[in-house]
Structure formats: structure tokens, C-alpha cells
LUMRO-319679 format. One line per 8 residues: number of its first residue (from 0); for each residue x, y, z of C-alpha. Coordinates in steps of 0.02 Angstrom, whole numbers. Layout:
<gutors>
NUM> X:Y:Z ~ ...
</gutors>
This chain:
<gutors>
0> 3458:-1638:-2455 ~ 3483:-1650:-2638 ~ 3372:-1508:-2762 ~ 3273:-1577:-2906 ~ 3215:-1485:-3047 ~ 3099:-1572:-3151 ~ 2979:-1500:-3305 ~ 2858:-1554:-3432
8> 2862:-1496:-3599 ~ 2723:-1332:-3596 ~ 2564:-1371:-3707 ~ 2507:-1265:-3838 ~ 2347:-1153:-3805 ~ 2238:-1188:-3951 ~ 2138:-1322:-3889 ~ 2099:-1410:-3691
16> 2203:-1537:-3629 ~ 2187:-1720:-3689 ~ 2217:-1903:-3625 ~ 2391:-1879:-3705 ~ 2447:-1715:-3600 ~ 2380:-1795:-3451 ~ 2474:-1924:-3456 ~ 2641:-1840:-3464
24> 2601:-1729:-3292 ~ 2548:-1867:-3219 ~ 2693:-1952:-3250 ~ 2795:-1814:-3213 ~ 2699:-1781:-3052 ~ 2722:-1971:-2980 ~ 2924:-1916:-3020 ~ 2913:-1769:-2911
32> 2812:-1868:-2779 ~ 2934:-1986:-2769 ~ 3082:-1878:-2749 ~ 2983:-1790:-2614 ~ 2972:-1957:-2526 ~ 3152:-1971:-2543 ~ 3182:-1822:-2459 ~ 3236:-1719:-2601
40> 3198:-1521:-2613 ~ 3095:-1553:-2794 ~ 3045:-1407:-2909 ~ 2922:-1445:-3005 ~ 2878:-1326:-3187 ~ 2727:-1357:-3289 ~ 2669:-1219:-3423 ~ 2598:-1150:-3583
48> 2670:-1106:-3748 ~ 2554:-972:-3790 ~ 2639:-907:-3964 ~ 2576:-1034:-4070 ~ 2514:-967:-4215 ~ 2370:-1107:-4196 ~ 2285:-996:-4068 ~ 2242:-875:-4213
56> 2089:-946:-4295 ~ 2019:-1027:-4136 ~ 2044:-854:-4031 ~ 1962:-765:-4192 ~ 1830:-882:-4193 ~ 1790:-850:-4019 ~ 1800:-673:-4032 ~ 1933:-633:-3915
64> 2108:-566:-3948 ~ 2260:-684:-3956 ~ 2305:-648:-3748 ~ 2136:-648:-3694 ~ 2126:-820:-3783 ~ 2264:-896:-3691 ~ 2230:-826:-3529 ~ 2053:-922:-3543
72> 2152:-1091:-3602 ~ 2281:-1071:-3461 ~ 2138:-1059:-3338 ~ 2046:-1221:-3430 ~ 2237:-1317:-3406 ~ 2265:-1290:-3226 ~ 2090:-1319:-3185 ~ 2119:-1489:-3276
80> 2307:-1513:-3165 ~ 2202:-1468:-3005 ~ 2071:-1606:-3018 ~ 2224:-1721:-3072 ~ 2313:-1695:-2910 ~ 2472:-1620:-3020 ~ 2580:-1540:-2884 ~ 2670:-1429:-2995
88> 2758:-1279:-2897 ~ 2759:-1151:-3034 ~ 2648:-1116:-3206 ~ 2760:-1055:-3343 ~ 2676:-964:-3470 ~ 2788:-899:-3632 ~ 2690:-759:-3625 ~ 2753:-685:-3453
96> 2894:-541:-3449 ~ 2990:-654:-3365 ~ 3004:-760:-3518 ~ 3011:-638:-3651 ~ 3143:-563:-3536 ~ 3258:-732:-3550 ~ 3195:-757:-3746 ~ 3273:-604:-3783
104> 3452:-624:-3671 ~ 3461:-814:-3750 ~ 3452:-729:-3937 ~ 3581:-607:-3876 ~ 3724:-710:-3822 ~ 3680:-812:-3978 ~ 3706:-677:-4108 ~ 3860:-617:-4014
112> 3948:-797:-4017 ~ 3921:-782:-4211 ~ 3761:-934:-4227 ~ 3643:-821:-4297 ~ 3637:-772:-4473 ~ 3499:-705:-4597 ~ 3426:-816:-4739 ~ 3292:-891:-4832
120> 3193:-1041:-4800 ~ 3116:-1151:-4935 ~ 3036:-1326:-4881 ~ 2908:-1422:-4794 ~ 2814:-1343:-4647 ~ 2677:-1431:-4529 ~ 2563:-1278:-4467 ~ 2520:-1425:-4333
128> 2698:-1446:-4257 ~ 2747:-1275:-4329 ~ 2902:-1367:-4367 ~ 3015:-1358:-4516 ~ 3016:-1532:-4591 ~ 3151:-1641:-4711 ~ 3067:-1740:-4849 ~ 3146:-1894:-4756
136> 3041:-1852:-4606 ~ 2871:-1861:-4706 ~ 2788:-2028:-4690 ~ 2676:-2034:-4859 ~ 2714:-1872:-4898 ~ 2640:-1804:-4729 ~ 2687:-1763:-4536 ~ 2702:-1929:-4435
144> 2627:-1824:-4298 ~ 2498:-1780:-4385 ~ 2443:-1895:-4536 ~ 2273:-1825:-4551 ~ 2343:-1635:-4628 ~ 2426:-1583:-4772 ~ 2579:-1517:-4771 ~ 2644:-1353:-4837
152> 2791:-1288:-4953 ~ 2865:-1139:-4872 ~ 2974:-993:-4919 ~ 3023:-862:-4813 ~ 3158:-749:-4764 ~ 3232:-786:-4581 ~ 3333:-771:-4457 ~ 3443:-966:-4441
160> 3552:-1026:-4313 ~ 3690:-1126:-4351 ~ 3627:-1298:-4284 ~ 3750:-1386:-4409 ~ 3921:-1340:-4288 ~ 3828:-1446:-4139 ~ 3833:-1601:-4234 ~ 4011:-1682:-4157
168> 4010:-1600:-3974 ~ 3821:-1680:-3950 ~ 3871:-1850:-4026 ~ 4027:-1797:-3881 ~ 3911:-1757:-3771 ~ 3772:-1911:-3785 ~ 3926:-2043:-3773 ~ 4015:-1970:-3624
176> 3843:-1946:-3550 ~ 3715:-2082:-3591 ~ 3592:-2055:-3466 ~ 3566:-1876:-3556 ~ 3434:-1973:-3693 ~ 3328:-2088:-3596 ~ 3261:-2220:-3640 ~ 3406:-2293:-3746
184> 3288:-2357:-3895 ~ 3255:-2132:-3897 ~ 3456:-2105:-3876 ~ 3493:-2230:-4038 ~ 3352:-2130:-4115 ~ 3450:-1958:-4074 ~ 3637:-2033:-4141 ~ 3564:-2082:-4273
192> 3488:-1908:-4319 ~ 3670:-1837:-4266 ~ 3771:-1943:-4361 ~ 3684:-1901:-4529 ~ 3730:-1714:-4500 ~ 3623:-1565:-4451 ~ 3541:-1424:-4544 ~ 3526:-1248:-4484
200> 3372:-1200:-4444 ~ 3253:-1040:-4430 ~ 3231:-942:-4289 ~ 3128:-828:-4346 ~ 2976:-815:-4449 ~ 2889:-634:-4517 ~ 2826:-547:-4401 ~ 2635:-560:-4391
208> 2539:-494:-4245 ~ 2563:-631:-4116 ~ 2766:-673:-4048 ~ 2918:-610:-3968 ~ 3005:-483:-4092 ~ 3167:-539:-4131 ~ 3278:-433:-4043 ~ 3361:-306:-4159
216> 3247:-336:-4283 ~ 3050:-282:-4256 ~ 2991:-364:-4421 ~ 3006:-538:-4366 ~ 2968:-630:-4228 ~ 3070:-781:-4111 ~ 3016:-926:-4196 ~ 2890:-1003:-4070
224> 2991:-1190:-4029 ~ 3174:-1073:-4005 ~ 3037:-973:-3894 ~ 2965:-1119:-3811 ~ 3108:-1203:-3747 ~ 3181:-1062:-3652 ~ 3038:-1086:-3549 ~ 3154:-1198:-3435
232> 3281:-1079:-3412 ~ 3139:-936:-3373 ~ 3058:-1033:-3259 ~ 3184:-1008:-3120 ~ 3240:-860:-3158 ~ 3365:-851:-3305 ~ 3480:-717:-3351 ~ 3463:-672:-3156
240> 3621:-767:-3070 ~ 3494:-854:-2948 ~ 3443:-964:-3088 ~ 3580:-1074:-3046 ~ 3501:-1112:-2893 ~ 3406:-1247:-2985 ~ 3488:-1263:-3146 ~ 3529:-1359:-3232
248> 3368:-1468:-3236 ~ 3384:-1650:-3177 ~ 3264:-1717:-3284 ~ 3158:-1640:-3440 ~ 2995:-1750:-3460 ~ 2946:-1753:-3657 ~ 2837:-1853:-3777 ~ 2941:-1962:-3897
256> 2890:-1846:-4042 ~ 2983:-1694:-4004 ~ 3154:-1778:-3945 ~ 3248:-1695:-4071 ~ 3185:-1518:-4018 ~ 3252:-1564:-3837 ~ 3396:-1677:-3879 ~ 3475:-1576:-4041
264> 3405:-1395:-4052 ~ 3395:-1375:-3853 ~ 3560:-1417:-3805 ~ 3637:-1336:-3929 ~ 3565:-1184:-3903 ~ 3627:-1189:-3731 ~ 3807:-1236:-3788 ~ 3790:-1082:-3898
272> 3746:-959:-3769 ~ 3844:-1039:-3635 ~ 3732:-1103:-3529 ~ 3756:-1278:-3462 ~ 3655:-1446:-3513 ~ 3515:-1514:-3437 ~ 3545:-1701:-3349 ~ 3423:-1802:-3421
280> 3285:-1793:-3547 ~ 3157:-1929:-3540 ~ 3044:-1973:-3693 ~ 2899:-2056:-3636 ~ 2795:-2149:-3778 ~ 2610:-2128:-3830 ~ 2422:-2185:-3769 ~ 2333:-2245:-3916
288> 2172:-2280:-3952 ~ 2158:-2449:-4079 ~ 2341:-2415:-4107 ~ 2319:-2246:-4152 ~ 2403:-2089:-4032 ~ 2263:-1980:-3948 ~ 2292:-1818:-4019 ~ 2186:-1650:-4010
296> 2173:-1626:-4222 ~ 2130:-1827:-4250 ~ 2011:-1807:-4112 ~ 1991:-1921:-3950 ~ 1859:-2080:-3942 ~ 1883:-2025:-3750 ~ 1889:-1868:-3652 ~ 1983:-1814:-3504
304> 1845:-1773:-3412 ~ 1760:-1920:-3449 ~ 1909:-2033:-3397 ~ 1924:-1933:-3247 ~ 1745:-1979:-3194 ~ 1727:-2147:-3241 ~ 1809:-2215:-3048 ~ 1898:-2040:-3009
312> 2043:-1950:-3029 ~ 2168:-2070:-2925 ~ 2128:-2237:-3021 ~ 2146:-2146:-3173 ~ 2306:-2077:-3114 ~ 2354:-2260:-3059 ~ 2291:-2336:-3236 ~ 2392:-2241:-3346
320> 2559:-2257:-3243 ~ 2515:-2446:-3232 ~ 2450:-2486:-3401 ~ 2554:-2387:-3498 ~ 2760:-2424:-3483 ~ 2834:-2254:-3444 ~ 2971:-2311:-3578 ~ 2842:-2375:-3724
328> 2660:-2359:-3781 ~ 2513:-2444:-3746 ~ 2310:-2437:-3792 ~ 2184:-2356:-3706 ~ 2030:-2448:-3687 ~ 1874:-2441:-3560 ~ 1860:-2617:-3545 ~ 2068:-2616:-3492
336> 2015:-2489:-3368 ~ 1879:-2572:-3278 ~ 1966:-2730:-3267 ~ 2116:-2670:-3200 ~ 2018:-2567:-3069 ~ 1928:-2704:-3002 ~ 2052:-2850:-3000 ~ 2216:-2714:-2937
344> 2111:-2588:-2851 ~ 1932:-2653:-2793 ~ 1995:-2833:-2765 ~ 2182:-2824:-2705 ~ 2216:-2672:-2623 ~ 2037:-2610:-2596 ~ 2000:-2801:-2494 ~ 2153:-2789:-2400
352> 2128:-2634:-2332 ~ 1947:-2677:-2287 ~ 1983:-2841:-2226 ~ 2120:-2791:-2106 ~ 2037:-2621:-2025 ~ 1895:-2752:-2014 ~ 1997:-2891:-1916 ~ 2091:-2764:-1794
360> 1897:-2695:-1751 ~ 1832:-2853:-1712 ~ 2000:-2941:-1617 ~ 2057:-2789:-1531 ~ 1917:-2650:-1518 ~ 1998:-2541:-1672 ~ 2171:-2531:-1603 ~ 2335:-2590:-1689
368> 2407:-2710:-1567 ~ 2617:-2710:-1549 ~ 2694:-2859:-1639 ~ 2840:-2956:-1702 ~ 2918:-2950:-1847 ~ 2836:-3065:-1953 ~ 2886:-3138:-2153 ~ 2781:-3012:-2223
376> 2897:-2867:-2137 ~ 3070:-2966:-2213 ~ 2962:-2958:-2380 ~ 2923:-2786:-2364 ~ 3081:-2712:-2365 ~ 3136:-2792:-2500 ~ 3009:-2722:-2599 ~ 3063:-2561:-2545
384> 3240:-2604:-2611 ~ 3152:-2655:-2794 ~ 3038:-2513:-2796 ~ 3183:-2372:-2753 ~ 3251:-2447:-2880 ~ 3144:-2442:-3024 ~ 3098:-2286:-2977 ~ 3270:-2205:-2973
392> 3287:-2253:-3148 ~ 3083:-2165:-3188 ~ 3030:-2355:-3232 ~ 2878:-2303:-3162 ~ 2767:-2455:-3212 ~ 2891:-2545:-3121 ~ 2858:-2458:-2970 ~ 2695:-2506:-2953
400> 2701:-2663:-2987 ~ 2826:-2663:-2844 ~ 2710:-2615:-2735 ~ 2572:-2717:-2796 ~ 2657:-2867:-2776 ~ 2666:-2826:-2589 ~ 2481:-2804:-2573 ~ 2491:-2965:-2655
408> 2579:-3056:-2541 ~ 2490:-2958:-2403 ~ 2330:-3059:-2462 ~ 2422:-3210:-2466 ~ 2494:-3184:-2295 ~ 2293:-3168:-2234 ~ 2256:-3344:-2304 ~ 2403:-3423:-2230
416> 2384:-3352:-2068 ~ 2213:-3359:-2049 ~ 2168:-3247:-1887 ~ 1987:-3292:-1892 ~ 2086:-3457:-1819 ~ 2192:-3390:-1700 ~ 2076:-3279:-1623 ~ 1981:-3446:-1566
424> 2151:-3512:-1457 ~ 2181:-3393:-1335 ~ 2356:-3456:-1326 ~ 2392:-3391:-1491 ~ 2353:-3215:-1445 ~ 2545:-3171:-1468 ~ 2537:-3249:-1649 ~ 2364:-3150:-1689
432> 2444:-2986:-1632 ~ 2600:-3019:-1754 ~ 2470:-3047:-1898 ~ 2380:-2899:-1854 ~ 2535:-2755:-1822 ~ 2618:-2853:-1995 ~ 2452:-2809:-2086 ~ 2434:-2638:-2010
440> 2639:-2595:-2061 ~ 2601:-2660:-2248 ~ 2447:-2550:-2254 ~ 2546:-2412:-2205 ~ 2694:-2446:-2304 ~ 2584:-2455:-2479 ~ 2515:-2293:-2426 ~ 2688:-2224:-2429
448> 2733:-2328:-2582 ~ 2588:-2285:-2700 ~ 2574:-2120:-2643 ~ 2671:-2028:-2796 ~ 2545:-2126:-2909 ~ 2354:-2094:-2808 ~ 2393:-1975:-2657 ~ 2212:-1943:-2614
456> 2200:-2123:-2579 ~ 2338:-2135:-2508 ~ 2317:-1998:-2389 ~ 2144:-2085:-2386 ~ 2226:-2245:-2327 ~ 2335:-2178:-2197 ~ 2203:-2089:-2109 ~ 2101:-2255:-2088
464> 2262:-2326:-1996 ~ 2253:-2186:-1886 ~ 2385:-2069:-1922 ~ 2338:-1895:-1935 ~ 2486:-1823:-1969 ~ 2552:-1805:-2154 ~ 2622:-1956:-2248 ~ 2802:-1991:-2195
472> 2956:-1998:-2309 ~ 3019:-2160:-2351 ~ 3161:-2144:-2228 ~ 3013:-2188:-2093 ~ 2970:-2346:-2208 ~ 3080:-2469:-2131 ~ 3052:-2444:-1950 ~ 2849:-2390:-1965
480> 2779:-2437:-1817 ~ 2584:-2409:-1809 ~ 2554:-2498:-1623 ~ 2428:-2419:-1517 ~ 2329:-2321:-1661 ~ 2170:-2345:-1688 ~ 2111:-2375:-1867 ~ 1923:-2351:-1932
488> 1802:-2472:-1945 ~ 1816:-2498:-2118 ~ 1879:-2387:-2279 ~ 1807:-2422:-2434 ~ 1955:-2343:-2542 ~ 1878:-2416:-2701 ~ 1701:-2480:-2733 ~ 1695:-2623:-2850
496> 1620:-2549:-3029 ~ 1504:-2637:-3131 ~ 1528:-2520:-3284
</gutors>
């Protein structure tokens, strides 16, 4: 059995959880549910970054203190996760001992290999981001990430680590390792970046009331994104010596607009407290709305909750991974919704399933007859073959499309065969049985295959086929046999919507 560690990058407490963050757990959490099905012991680390200095003025507003603020947002996020199905096994917080705790040890080894240094900062600074940015990163004088605020000049004594002595062993690093920047459109991106030469950067800012204090110095505090990212290595349990029992991470989740935090600044922080890289990071692109990314200061023409409701949490889950390539970006619209519920979910894989519990009802009083291998079995495991795949290389679009193709050819199989035929010449009762178990196998098999993307469905699904037991790996996929079950009358996973 092979370990998997998997994260998301922790969202910032100053305002609930979006289309956009969604999307990336989600995402994430079809990742984990698929190495689950593989077989693999998965760990699984979602979280808040609750230093932000954005929490401030909302938590002020409110009338609460700074902690009392982000213990009511961390509540409002998992709530969110829990309705989404996320099946995160931890909830990293940066405000928890056990980060400060690994903060402080990372700063530590950091100032005693000689890559911190005092200094003064003058420059660009996006409150949003609370990034540092380059003129050459402004877009019309502004953030890319966000357009709609101005941008402040900043000066300010700090603490700086020396970023700039990272440039050549990452650029080492990235070409004896490719699959560390994924996709490769985000790895050009980073060489790019790398090749041009690195500044240092701030690790500090003046201490206000809200922050880890830098070590050794009480009148500053960790500058919240060198504070966030350690939230990996705190997670399972860093300095402690069990932390290796899960790192380094196989795979860091992230949005495309903070690659250079986790592809630059992150790595080399661990080369410069010797702590080893993480295997993969994987920049997923953006939902937009009329071409524009769903953010929480633009504001959202659509809500998570209302998203969520419109067919339920599981087609929503399905939508996104669908509609949206897990390597680009892609619009969100309500009209794109609905019509790919209906024609994937309502009409293919909703009909099937319906049609089929329907058929082994009427032919053989509810129970799955036994059954030759038929063409649809031969074309089943090759899908398998396409969608491990796909999904070994987190192509997740690809995945389902995979197994919607099977479905496909499920309904096509239906047609062809046509057991409301066969079940007229009794000598063909052999032949109607194959059609029957074939249908009953595929059912089971898309249960197993779209589980990581809609698992109450799923679970749904398998339950109408008679199986009361938990889903099965796919190491069961090949050789399911569902013979002598019996099925319910009729499931209707997904009512056709008029919206």
C-alpha cells in the first residue's frame, strides 16, 4: 500500500467560501477519492490561514476580536466542506500551537543557515494578496488578481530571506524533475520567472496586534504567506520526527495565481531549512463568470449555496470537475449547468440506471441473473485502462468523460440488444440474462468509477444494485460480479430539471 499526502492551499478567513474555493476541494477531494479506490493510504489536509491582516476590519466590524472572528469563519468553511462531501482527514488552522510551533522551528533553521537578514522594503503591496509586488507584475498599474483595488507604495523595515541564492538549484530542480510544476503551460510560467533572477523578499512585517512574532524579535511578526505555507509541514506534525511519516507531500493542489508562492518561495524555503521538496504541485485554472474569475472582493453573480441547491451537492460536484478542465479555465453559467445535468445526468446515466433496475424487475422478479461476458464487459475494461489513466496524471475532466462514455455505450448496448425482444423467445433466455448481468456489472462499475466525483450517488447507485456493503476498490472492478442480488424497483438518481 502506497501513502498519499495531498493538500489544498488554506483560505483566508475574512470572508465565506466562494464558487472559486469550492472548486479546488472538490477537485482535490475527487484526487483523494480516487487514490482511495486505488488502494492507497491517502491523507488528506484542508485549512485556514487565519493571520491575514484582512480579518481586521471585517472582525472589527462585527465586533469580535481577531480569534473569535476566525473561529466563527472556520466553523462557516467546514460547514460549507461537509455539505460538499469534502473528505478531508484533518483541518489545519495557522492559528493552532501546532503551527506556530513549526512557524517558529522553520524561521530557526533559516536564520542559522545564514537566509535571513534585516532590511527595508520599499515597493508595491496588494493588501488583497498581502503580497509584495514588481512593477512588471502590475497589469495597468494594478494586481492581476485583483483589478478592481488600488495598489499601495510601501516602506517598511523587515526581516528578508535570501530568495535570490534559490534561483539555479530550482531551475536544477524543475529540469531534473518536471512533474514538480504541473501543468507544463504553469512550469514554463515558473522557468520563466526563474530565469529572470529572484529578489529577496520580506518575512516579516511590524508587528501589529494580529501574527506569529518573529522569533527573536517581538516587534515584528512572520509575514503571513512565509506563515501560511508551513501549514503543510504542520499539518503532520513537523519538527516532530514522525512528520516524515507522510512527508514529503505527493501532490500540493493550488490556484494558478499563487504558483510562484508554491513553486519559488516554498521550495526554497525548504531547501533552506533542510527539509525535503514536495512531489508535485498542481495549478489548477479559474471559474469565471463572462470571462471574468469569481472572486470574494469583485463579488460573485452566483453563490455557493445557491449552486449547491440548484440539483444538489453531487451534480454540482460532477459539473465543475466536468465543465471545467482541471488543467485550464472555463465559464460558469446556469444555463451550462442545467444542460449538462439533464443530457449527462437526467438523460444518460439517470435513464440507464432506471431503465435497467426496471428491466431486471420485470424479466426476473428484481434479481440480477448470472451471465456471460458480453461486448459491453470487453468495453468496460478498457475504459478502466483510459480512466486510470487520466486520472493518474489528475486529468480529471478526462476521467469523467471516461466513464461517461461507458454509460454511453451502455445505452447503446440497450438499443442494440433490445431485451423487450428477447424476453418474447423463450429460447433466448440465455441471451436476455447476458444483457441483463452486462447491464447490472456496468451499473456497478460507474458507481465505482464516478464515485471520487458524486459519492452520494454513487453510494446511491450501488445500493439500488443491491450491495449493502461499502463501495469496492477498483481492484474488484474487473471481476464484479453482481449475480443473484436483487436490485430496487427503480432509483431515480437524478430527476430531470426544468429550471
Amino acid at each position: 500500500m502506497s501513502r498519499f499526502y495531498i493538500t489544498t492551499a488554506i483560505d483566508y478567513s475574512n470572508g465565506d467560501p466562494h464558487l472559486g474555493h469550492a472548486f479546488e476541494k472538490i477537485g482535490a477531494d475527487a484526487i483523494a477519492r480516487y487514490r482511495r479506490l486505488r488502494g492507497d493510504e491517502v491523507h488528506f489536509v484542508i485549512g485556514m490561514d487565519e493571520h491575514s491582516q484582512t480579518i481586521l476590519q471585517p472582525a472589527a466590524e462585527a465586533g469580535l476580536s481577531p480569534q473569535a472572528w476566525v473561529d466563527r469563519m472556520a466553523s462557516v468553511f467546514s460547514e460549507a466542506w461537509e455539505g460538499l462531501r469534502i473528505s478531508h482527514d484533518d483541518f489545519i488552522r495557522t492559528t493552532e500551537e501546532r503551527h506556530v510551533r513549526a512557524v517558529v522551528e522553520m524561521v530557526e533553521r533559516t536564520k542559522q543557515a545564514g537566509y535571513i537578514f534585516e532590511g527595508t522594503y520599499e515597493g508595491y503591496y496588494c493588501e488583497r494578496c498581502e503580497t509584495f509586488k514588481q512593477e512588471k507584475d502590475l497589469a495597468d498599474g494594478r494586481c492581476p488578481e485583483h483589478p478592481d483595488r488600488e495598489i499601495a507604495w510601501t516602506k517598511e523595515d523587515n526581516y528578508f530571506f535570501k530568495l535570490s541564492a534559490f534561483r539555479d538549484p530550482l531551475l536544477k530542480h524543475i529540469d531534473e524533475h518536471p512533474e514538480f510544476v504541473q501543468p507544463e503551460i504553469r512550469r514554463n510560467e515558473i522557468r520563466n520567472v526563474l530565469e529572470e533572477g529572484l529578489q529577496d523578499i520580506s518575512v516579516s512585517r511590524p508587528q501589529r496586534e494580529w501574527g506569529v512574532p518573529f522569533p527573536g524579535d517581538p516587534d515584528h511578526a512572520v509575514y503571513v504567506w512565509y506563515d501560511a505555507l508551513i501549514n503543510y509541514l504542520s499539518a503532520v506534525g513537523f519538527p516532530e520526527k514522525h512528520h516524515g511519516d507522510w512527508w514529503p507531500a505527493q501532490l500540493h493542489v493550488i490556484g494558478k495565481g499563487i504558483t510562484r508562492h508554491h513553486c519559488i518561495i516554498w521550495p526554497a524555503m525548504l531547501l533552506a531549512a533542510g527539509v525535503e521538496l514536495p512531489k508535485t504541485v498542481w495549478a489548477h485554472g479559474y471559474i469565471n463568470w463572462e470571462g471574468r474569475k469569481l472572486s470574494k472582493s469583485a463579488g460573485a453573480p452566483v453563490t455557493l449555496t445557491s449552486a449547491s441547491e440548484r440539483h444538489g451537492p453531487d451534480p454540482l460536484r460532477y459539473f465543475l470537475l466536468r465543465e471545467v478542465p482541471w488543467n485550464g479555465d472555463a465559464d460558469f453559467t446556469w444555463q451550462r449547468f442545467d444542460d449538462r445535468y439533464n443530457a449527462d445526468l437526467a438523460n444518460d446515466l439517470g435513464n440507464l440506471a432506471n431503465r435497467t433496475l426496471a428491466m431486471i424487475h420485470k424479466y426476473r422478479d428484481g434479481v440480477v441473473p448470472s451471465g456471460e461476458q458480453s461486448d459491453l464487459d470487453r468495453r468496460a475494461q478498457k475504459t478502466l485502462a483510459d480512466y486510470r489513466e487520466v486520472m493518474d496524471g489528475y486529468l480529471l475532466h478526462q476521467g469523467i468523460a471516461a466513464a461517461m462514455e461507458l454509460a454511453g455505450a451502455a445505452n447503446v448496448f440497450i438499443e442494440e440488444k433490445a431485451p423487450w425482444k428477447l424476453t418474447k423467445e423463450p429460447s433466448r433466455s440465455a441471451e436476455l440474462d447476458t444483457v441483463l448481468a452486462g447491464l447490472a456489472r456496468t451499473l456497478a462499475r460507474l458507481a465505482l468509477l464516478l464515485s471520487p466525483f458524486m459519492p452520494g450517488k454513487s453510494s446511491e447507485l450501488w445500493q439500488a444494485l443491491g450491495r449493502q456493503d461499502e463501495l469496492s476498490q477498483l481492484a474488484a472492478y474487473p471481476e464484479l460480479d453482481l449475480a443473484g442480488g436483487h436490485v430496487q424497483r427503480q432509483a431515480v438518481l437524478f430527476p430531470r430539471s426544468e429550471s
